[in-house]
N, C-alpha and C positions, 0 to 999 in steps of 0.2 A: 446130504440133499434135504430140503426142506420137503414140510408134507405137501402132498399137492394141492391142499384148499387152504386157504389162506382167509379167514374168517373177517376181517377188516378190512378186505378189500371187495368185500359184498355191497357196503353202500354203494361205493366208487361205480360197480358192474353195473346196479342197479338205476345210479344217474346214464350210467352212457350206453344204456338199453334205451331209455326215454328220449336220449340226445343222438340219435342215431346220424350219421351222415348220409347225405343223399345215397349214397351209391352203397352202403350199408343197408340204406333202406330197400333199394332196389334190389339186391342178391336177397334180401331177407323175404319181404313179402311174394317176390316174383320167381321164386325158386326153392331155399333152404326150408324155407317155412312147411310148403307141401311137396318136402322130395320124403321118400317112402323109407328114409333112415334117418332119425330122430337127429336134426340140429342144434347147439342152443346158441344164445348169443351172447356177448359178453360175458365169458362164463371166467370164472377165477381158478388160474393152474398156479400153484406156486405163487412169486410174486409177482406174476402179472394177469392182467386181463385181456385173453387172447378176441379177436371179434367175432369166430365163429368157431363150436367144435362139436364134432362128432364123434361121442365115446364108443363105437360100435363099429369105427374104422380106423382110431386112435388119431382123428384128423384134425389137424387146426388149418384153418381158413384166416387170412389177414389181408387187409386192406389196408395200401399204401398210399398215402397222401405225396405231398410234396416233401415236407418235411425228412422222411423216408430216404433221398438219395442226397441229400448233405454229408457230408463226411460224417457228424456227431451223429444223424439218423442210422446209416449204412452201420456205423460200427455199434449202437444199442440193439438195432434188429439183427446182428453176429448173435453177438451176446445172450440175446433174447429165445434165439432160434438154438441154437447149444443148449439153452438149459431146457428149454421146452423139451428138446428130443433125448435128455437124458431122461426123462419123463419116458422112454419109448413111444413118443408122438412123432406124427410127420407135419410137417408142416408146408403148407402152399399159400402164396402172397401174389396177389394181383396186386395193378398201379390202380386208384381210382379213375385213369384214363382207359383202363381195357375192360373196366366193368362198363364204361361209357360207349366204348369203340366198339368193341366184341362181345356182347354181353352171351350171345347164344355159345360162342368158344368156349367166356368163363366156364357155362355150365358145364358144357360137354368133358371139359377137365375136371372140373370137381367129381360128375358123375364117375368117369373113368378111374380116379383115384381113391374113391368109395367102395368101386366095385373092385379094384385090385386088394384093395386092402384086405377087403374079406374073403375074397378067394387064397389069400394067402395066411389069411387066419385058419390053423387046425381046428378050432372050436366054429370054425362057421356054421351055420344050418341056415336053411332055406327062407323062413320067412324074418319078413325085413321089424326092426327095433321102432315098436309106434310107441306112443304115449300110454 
Protein backbone atom coordinates (compact mmCIF):
# COMPACT_ATOMS: atom_id res chain seq x y z
CA UNK A 1 0.00 0.00 0.00
CA UNK A 2 1.12 3.41 -0.89
CA UNK A 3 1.72 6.05 1.94
CA UNK A 4 -1.22 7.88 2.65
CA UNK A 5 0.09 11.53 1.53
CA UNK A 6 0.81 11.72 -1.66
CA UNK A 7 2.93 15.07 -2.08
CA UNK A 8 2.05 15.87 -5.85
CA UNK A 9 -1.24 15.82 -5.61
CA UNK A 10 -1.17 18.95 -3.09
CA UNK A 11 -1.43 21.49 -6.08
CA UNK A 12 -4.26 19.47 -7.54
CA UNK A 13 -6.12 19.67 -3.66
CA UNK A 14 -5.29 22.99 -3.59
CA UNK A 15 -7.01 24.24 -7.17
CA UNK A 16 -10.18 22.15 -6.11
CA UNK A 17 -10.41 23.85 -2.54
CA UNK A 18 -10.62 27.28 -4.77
CA UNK A 19 -12.97 25.51 -7.45
CA UNK A 20 -15.29 24.16 -5.14
CA UNK A 21 -18.72 22.91 -6.35
CA UNK A 22 -21.85 24.59 -5.48
CA UNK A 23 -23.08 21.90 -3.27
CA UNK A 24 -19.39 21.37 -1.86
CA UNK A 25 -19.68 24.80 -1.12
CA UNK A 26 -22.83 24.53 0.74
CA UNK A 27 -21.80 21.38 3.10
CA UNK A 28 -18.62 23.24 3.62
CA UNK A 29 -19.36 26.82 4.70
CA UNK A 30 -22.91 25.78 6.14
CA UNK A 31 -21.97 22.86 8.30
CA UNK A 32 -18.29 20.94 8.02
CA UNK A 33 -16.72 24.18 8.49
CA UNK A 34 -18.26 24.89 12.13
CA UNK A 35 -19.19 21.42 13.24
CA UNK A 36 -17.09 20.87 16.64
CA UNK A 37 -14.60 18.02 15.01
CA UNK A 38 -12.00 19.45 12.73
CA UNK A 39 -12.93 18.97 8.76
CA UNK A 40 -10.72 19.49 5.97
CA UNK A 41 -11.33 19.66 2.52
CA UNK A 42 -9.79 18.39 -0.46
CA UNK A 43 -7.47 16.72 1.49
CA UNK A 44 -4.85 14.04 -0.29
CA UNK A 45 -5.18 10.22 0.98
CA UNK A 46 -3.16 8.06 -1.16
CA UNK A 47 -3.86 8.66 -4.68
CA UNK A 48 -6.62 10.43 -4.43
CA UNK A 49 -8.22 13.62 -3.41
CA UNK A 50 -11.10 12.67 -1.08
CA UNK A 51 -13.78 16.14 -0.81
CA UNK A 52 -14.06 16.08 2.81
CA UNK A 53 -12.22 14.15 5.78
CA UNK A 54 -12.21 13.96 9.35
CA UNK A 55 -9.17 12.38 10.80
CA UNK A 56 -10.65 12.22 14.49
CA UNK A 57 -13.52 9.90 13.19
CA UNK A 58 -11.33 8.31 10.33
CA UNK A 59 -14.16 9.92 7.86
CA UNK A 60 -14.38 10.65 4.29
CA UNK A 61 -17.30 12.53 3.07
CA UNK A 62 -17.73 12.52 -1.11
CA UNK A 63 -19.91 14.31 -3.21
CA UNK A 64 -21.42 12.75 -6.09
CA UNK A 65 -21.99 14.53 -9.29
CA UNK A 66 -23.62 12.94 -12.20
CA UNK A 67 -20.81 11.64 -13.55
CA UNK A 68 -20.77 9.09 -10.43
CA UNK A 69 -23.58 6.66 -11.64
CA UNK A 70 -22.20 5.90 -15.30
CA UNK A 71 -20.84 2.60 -15.35
CA UNK A 72 -16.88 4.02 -15.69
CA UNK A 73 -18.01 6.37 -12.49
CA UNK A 74 -19.77 3.45 -10.43
CA UNK A 75 -16.78 1.20 -11.09
CA UNK A 76 -13.65 4.23 -10.16
CA UNK A 77 -15.77 5.14 -6.98
CA UNK A 78 -15.54 0.75 -6.20
CA UNK A 79 -12.08 1.19 -6.71
CA UNK A 80 -11.56 4.35 -4.91
CA UNK A 81 -13.66 3.36 -1.90
CA UNK A 82 -11.61 -0.19 -1.36
CA UNK A 83 -8.46 1.58 -1.21
CA UNK A 84 -9.59 4.40 0.90
CA UNK A 85 -10.79 1.91 3.61
CA UNK A 86 -7.73 -0.15 3.34
CA UNK A 87 -6.48 3.16 4.86
CA UNK A 88 -8.99 2.10 7.82
CA UNK A 89 -11.33 4.98 6.64
CA UNK A 90 -15.04 4.88 6.35
CA UNK A 91 -16.45 6.41 3.79
CA UNK A 92 -20.12 8.19 3.02
CA UNK A 93 -21.17 9.73 -0.40
CA UNK A 94 -24.19 11.84 -1.04
CA UNK A 95 -25.59 12.59 -4.77
CA UNK A 96 -25.26 16.42 -5.34
CA UNK A 97 -29.04 16.17 -5.46
CA UNK A 98 -29.46 15.13 -1.56
CA UNK A 99 -27.17 17.96 -0.50
CA UNK A 100 -29.78 20.03 -2.74
CA UNK A 101 -32.99 18.05 -1.63
CA UNK A 102 -32.10 17.08 2.15
CA UNK A 103 -29.57 19.07 3.14
CA UNK A 104 -30.67 19.15 7.00
CA UNK A 105 -30.64 14.72 6.48
CA UNK A 106 -27.14 15.25 4.97
CA UNK A 107 -26.02 16.64 8.16
CA UNK A 108 -27.83 14.74 10.54
CA UNK A 109 -25.86 11.51 9.00
CA UNK A 110 -22.59 12.92 8.75
CA UNK A 111 -23.15 14.12 12.45
CA UNK A 112 -24.41 10.61 13.54
CA UNK A 113 -21.49 8.87 11.69
CA UNK A 114 -18.83 11.22 13.64
CA UNK A 115 -20.38 10.53 16.69
CA UNK A 116 -20.38 6.58 16.11
CA UNK A 117 -17.04 6.63 15.11
CA UNK A 118 -15.75 7.95 18.14
CA UNK A 119 -17.79 6.21 20.47
CA UNK A 120 -16.34 3.35 19.10
CA UNK A 121 -12.85 4.52 19.03
CA UNK A 122 -10.95 3.10 22.62
CA UNK A 123 -8.85 6.25 22.66
CA UNK A 124 -11.99 8.60 22.66
CA UNK A 125 -12.12 11.33 25.21
CA UNK A 126 -14.50 13.92 25.75
CA UNK A 127 -13.52 17.05 24.29
CA UNK A 128 -14.04 17.41 20.42
CA UNK A 129 -10.52 18.02 17.84
CA UNK A 130 -10.45 22.04 17.04
CA UNK A 131 -7.85 23.79 15.27
Amino acid sequence: MERKHNPSLTPAAKTLRKTMTPEERHLWHDFLKKYPYRFLRQKVIGRFIVDFYCASAKLVIELDGSQHFEKNGLEKDKERTACLQGYGLKIIRFSNHEIKANFSGVCKTIDLAVKTALLSDADFTAAPNRR
